[in-house]
Backbone as CSV, one residue per row, in Angstrom:
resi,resn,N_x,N_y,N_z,CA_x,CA_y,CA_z,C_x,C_y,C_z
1,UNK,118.455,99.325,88.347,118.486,99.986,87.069,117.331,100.992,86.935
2,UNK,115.791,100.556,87.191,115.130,101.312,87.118,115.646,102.956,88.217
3,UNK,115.584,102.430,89.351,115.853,103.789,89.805,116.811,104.805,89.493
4,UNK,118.247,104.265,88.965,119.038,105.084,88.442,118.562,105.637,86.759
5,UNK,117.345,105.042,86.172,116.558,105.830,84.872,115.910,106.810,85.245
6,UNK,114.943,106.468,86.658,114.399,107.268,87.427,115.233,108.720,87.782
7,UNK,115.841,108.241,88.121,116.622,109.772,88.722,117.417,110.713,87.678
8,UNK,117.484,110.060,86.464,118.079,110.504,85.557,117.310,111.339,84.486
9,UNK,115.825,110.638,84.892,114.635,111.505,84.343,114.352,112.213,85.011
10,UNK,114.682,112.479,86.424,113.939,113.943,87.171,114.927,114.896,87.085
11,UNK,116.239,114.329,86.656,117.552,115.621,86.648,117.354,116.767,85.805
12,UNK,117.867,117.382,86.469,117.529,119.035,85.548,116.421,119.932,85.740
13,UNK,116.092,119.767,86.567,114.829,120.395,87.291,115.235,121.192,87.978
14,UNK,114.391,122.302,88.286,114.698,123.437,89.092,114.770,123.037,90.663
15,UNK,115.847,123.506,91.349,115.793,122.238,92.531,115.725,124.213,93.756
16,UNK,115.345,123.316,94.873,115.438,124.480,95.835,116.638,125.260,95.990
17,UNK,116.438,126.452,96.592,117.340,127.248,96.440,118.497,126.733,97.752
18,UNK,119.687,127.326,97.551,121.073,126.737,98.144,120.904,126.577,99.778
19,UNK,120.943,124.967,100.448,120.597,125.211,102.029,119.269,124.425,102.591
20,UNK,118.392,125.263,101.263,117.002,124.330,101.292,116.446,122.915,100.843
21,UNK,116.465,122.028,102.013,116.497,120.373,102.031,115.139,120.241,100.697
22,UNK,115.314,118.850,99.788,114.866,118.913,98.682,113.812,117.655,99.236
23,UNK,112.549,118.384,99.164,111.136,117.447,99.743,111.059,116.384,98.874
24,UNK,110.246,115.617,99.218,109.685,114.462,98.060,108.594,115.459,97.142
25,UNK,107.882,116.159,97.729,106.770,117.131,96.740,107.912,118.154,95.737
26,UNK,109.240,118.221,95.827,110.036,118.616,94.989,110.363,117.767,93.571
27,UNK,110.457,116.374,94.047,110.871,115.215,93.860,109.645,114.747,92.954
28,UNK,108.701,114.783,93.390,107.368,114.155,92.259,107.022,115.801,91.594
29,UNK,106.940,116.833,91.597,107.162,117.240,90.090,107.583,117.835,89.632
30,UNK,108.816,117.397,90.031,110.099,117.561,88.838,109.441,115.958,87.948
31,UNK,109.595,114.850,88.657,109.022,113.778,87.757,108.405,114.093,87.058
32,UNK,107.093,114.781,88.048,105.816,114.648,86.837,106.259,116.150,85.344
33,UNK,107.222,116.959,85.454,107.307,117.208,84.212,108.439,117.122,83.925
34,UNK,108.868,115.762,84.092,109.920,115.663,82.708,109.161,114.162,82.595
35,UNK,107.946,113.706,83.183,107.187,112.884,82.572,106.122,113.353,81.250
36,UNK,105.759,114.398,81.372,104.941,115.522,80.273,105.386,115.308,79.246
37,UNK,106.857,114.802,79.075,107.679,114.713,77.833,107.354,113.712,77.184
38,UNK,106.990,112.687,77.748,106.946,111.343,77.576,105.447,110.848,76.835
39,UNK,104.660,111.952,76.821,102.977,111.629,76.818,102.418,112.484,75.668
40,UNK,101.857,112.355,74.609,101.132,113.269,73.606,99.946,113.491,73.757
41,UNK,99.540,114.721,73.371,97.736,114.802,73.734,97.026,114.513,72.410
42,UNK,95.673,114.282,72.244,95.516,114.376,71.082,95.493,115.773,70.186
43,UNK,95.086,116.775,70.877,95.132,118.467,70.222,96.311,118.781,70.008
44,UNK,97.561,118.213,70.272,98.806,119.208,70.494,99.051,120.133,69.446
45,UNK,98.837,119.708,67.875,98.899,120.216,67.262,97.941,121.374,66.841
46,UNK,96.867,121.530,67.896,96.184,122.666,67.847,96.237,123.369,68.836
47,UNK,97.276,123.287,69.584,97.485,124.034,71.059,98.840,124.699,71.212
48,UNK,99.612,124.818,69.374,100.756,125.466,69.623,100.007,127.084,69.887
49,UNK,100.910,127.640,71.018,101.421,128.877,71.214,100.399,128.798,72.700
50,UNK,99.001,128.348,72.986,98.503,128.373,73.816,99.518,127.862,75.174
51,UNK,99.507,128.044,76.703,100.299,128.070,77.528,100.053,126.216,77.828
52,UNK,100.679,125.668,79.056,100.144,124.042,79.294,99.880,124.352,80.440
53,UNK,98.785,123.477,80.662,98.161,123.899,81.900,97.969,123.098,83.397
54,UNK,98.853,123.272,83.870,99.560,122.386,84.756,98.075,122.880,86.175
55,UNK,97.686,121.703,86.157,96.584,121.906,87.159,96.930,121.383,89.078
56,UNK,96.458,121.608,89.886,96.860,120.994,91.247,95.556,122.065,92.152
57,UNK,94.988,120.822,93.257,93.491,121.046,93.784,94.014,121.595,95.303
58,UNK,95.407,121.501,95.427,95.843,121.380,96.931,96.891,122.997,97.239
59,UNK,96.501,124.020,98.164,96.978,125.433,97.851,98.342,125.012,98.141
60,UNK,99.111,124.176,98.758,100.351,124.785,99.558,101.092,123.622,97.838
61,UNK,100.917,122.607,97.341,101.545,122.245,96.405,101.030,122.998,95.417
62,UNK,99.813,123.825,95.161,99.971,124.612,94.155,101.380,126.007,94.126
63,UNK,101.011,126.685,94.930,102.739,127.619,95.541,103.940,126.825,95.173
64,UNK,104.363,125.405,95.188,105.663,125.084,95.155,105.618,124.732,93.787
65,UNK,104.231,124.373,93.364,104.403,124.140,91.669,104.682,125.065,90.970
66,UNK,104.294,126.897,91.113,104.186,127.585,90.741,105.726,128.477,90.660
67,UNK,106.390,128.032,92.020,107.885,128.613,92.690,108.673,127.473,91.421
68,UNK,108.601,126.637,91.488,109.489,125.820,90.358,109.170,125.507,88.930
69,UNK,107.539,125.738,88.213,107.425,125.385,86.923,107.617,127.205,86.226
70,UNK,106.639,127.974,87.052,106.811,129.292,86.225,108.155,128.981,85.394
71,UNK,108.148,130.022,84.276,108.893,130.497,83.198,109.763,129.063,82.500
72,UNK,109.194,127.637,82.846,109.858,126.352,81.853,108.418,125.970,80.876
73,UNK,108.548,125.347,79.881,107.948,125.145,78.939,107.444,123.341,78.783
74,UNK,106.559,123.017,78.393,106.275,121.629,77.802,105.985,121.868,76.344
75,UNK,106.659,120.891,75.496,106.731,120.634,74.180,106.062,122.579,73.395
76,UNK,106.943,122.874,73.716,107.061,124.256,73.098,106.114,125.370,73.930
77,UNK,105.479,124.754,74.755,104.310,125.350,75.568,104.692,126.358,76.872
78,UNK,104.404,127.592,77.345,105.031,127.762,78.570,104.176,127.488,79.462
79,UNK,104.366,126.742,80.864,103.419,126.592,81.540,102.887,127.667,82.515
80,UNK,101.582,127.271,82.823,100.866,127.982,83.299,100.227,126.966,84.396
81,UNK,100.423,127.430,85.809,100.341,126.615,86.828,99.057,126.938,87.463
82,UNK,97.798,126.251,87.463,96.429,126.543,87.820,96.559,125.979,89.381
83,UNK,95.361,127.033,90.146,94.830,126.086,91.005,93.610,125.486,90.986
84,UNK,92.663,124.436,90.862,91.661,124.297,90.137,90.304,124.576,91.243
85,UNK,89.526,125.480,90.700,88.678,125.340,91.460,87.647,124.513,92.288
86,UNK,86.913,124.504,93.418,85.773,123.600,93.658,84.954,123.059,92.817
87,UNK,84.414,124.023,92.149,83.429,123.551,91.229,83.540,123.305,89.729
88,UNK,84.678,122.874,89.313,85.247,123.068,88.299,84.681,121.639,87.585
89,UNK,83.963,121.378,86.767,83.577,120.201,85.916,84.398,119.550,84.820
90,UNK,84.896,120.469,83.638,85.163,120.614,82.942,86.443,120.573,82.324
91,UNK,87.643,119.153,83.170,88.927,119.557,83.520,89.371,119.412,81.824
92,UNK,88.990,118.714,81.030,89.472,119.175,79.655,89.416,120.216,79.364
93,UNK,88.926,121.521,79.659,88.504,123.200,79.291,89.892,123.709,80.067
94,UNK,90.221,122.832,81.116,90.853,123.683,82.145,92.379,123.224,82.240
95,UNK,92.547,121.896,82.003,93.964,121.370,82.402,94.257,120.265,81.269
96,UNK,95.520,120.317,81.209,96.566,119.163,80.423,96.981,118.231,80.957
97,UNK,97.216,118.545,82.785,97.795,117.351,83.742,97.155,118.307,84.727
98,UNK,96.900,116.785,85.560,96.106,117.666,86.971,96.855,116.357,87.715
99,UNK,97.398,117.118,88.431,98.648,116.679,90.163,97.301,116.772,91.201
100,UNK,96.727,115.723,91.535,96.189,115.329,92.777,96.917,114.837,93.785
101,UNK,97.594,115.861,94.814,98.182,115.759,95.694,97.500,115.897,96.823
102,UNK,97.922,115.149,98.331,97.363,115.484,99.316,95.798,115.423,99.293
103,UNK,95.256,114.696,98.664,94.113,114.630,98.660,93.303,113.575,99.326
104,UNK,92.037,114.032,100.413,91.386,112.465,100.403,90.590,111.830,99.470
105,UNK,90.444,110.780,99.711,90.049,109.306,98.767,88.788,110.010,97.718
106,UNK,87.581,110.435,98.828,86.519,110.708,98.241,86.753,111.995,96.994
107,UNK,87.814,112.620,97.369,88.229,113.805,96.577,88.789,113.162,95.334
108,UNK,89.362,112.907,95.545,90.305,112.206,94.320,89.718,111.371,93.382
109,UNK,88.467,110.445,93.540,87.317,109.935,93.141,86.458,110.870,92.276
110,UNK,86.232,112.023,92.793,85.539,112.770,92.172,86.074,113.380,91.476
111,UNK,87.144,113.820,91.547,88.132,114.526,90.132,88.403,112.803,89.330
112,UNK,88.771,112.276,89.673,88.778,110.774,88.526,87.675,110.713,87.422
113,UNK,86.239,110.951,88.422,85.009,110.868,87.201,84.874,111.792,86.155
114,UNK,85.308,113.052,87.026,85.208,114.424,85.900,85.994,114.194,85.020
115,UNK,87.294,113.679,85.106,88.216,113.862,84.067,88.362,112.275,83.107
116,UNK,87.219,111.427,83.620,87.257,110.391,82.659,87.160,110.335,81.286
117,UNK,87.686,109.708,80.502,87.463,110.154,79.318,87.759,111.526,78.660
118,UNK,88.809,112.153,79.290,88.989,113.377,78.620,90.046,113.391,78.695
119,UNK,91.260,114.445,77.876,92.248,114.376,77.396,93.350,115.520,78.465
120,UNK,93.080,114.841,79.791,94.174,115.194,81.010,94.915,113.921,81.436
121,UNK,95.992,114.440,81.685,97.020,113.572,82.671,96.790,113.575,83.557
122,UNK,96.104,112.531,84.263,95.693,112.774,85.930,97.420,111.748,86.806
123,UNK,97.794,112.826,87.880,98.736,111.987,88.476,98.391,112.253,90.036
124,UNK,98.925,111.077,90.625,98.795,111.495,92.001,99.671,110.703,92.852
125,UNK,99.767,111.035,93.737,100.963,109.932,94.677,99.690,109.343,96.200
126,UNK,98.119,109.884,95.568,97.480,108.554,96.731,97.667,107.186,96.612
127,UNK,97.712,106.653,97.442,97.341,105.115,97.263,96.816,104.572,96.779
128,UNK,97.250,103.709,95.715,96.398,102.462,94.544,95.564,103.669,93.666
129,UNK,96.219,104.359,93.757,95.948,105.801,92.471,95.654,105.135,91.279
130,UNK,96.406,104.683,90.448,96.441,103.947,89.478,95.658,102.619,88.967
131,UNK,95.639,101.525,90.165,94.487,100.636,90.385,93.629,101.531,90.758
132,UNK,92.796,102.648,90.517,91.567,102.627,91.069,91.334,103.558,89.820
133,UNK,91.833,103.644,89.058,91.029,104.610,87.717,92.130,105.234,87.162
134,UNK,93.404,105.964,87.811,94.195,107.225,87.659,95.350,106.857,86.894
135,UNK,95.936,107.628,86.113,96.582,107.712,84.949,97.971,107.046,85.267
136,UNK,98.532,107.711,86.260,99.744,107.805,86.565,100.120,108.029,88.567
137,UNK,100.242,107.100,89.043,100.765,107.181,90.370,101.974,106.981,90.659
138,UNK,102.434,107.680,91.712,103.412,108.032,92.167,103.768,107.387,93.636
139,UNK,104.865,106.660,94.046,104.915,106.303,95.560,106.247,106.522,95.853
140,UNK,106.326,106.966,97.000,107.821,107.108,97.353,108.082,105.975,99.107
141,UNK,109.186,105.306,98.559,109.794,104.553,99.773,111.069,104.371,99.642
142,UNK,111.457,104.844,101.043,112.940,104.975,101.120,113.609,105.469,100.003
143,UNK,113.222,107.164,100.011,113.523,107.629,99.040,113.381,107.518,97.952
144,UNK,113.028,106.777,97.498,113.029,105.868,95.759,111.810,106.155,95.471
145,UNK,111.055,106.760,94.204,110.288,107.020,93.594,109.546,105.922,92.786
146,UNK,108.462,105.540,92.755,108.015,105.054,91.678,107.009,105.185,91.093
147,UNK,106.645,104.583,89.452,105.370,105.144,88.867,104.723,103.775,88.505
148,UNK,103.353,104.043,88.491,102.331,103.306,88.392,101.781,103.820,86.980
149,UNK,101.275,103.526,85.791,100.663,103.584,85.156,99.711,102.811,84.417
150,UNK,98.680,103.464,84.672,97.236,102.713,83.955,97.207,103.176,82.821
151,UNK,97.272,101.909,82.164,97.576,101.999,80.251,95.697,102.024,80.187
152,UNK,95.215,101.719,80.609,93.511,101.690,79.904,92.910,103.156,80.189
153,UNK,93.270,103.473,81.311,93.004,104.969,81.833,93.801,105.754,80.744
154,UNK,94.816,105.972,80.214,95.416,106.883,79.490,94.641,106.664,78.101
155,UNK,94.364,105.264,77.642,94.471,104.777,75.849,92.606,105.359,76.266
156,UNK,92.306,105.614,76.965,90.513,106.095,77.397,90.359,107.303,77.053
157,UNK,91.622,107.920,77.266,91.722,109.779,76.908,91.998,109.608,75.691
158,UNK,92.929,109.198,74.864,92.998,109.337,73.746,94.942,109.725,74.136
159,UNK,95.651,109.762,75.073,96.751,110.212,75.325,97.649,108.891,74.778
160,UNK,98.792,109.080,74.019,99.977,108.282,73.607,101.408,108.608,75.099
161,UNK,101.771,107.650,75.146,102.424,107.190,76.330,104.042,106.692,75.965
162,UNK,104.776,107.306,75.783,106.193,106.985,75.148,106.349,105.361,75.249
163,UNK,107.125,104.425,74.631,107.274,103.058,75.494,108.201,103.385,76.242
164,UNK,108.986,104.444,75.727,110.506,104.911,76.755,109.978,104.840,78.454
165,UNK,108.711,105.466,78.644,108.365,105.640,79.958,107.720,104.574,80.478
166,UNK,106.796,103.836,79.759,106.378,102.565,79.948,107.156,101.878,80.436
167,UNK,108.489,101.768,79.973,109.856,100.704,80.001,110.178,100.324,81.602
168,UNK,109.814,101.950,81.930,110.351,102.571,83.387,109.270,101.916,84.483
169,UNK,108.014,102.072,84.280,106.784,101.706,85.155,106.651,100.498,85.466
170,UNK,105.898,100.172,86.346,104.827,98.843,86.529,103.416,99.413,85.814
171,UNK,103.120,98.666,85.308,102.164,99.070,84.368,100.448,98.232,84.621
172,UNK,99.620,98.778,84.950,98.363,98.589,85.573,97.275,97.955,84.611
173,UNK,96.696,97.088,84.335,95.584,97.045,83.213,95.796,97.123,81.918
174,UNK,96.728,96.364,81.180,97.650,96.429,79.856,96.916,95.501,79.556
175,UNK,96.128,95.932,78.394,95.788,95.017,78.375,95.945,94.638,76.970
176,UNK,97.140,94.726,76.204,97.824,94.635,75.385,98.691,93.061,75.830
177,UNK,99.180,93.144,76.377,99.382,92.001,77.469,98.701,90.564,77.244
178,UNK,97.625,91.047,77.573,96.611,90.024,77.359,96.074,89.379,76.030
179,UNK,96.431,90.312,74.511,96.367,89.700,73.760,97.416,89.163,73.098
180,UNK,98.441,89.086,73.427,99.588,87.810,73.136,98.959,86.672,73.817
């Protein structure tokens, strides 16, 4: 069941052009934005007309983010597909969701601290992404997609989390859970 919700949430996405085999890096974000849908920031209501700022640290998934999000929108927003710089501190100034793809450990660590406590969607498809600080992870086996979400990492930003999408996840550090 989950996977057929799964796939029903990535449908409608801009898919490769006719011929061209459809990657898993096609596959996680298309997820990750028709997951965008699912998540509120706390500013939204001060960020109508401004663009969304779809962040990614890695050049060759920044290009395919850019080939498939250009000219679609989040919650009225059009996106705007960053690549984030080296030295970039400041990922609340800079991004709404930041796609840590392809990244090593120590990298991914260090964008985790910067963006603690601040009001980004961090997603990534590393390993134990989610157990180790990160918002939202991603794993793919045998085709099948799945998401990881850290409810303490998100409720830390100040970000609201649909239960619709919750419903869908394994869910990391709930600790909502714990007080029943």
């Amino acid at each position: 069941m989950r996977c057929l919700l799964l796939v029903i949430l990535a449908s409608g996405f801009c898919v490769p052009a006719a011929g061209d085999p459809v990657t898993d890096e096609d596959v996680k974000l298309a997820l990750i934005y028709k997951i965008t849908r699912f998540v509120t920031w706390p500013s939204a209501d001060n960020d109508r007309g401004a663009p969304f700022r779809f962040c990614l640290a890695e050049k060759t998934i920044f290009e395919l983010a850019q080939d498939r999000l250009t000219g679609r929108q989040i919650r009225d927003r059009d996106i705007e597909v960053r690549l984030l710089p080296d030295d970039s501190v400041d990922l609340s100034a800079y991004c709404d969701v930041f796609y840590m793809a392809r990244l090593k450990k120590d990298r991914v660590n260090q964008y985790l601290a910067a963006a603690s406590g601040q009001p980004v969607l961090t997603v990534s498809d590393a390993p134990d992404f989610a157990k180790n600080g990160g918002m939202i992870g991603l794993s793919t086996r045998s085709q099948k997609v799945g998401i990881r979400i850290n409810v303490a990492a998100y409720e830390s930003a100040d970000l609201v989390v649909s239960s619709q999408l919750l419903e869908l996840a394994d869910l990391i550090d709930d600790r909502r859970s714990r007080r029943k």
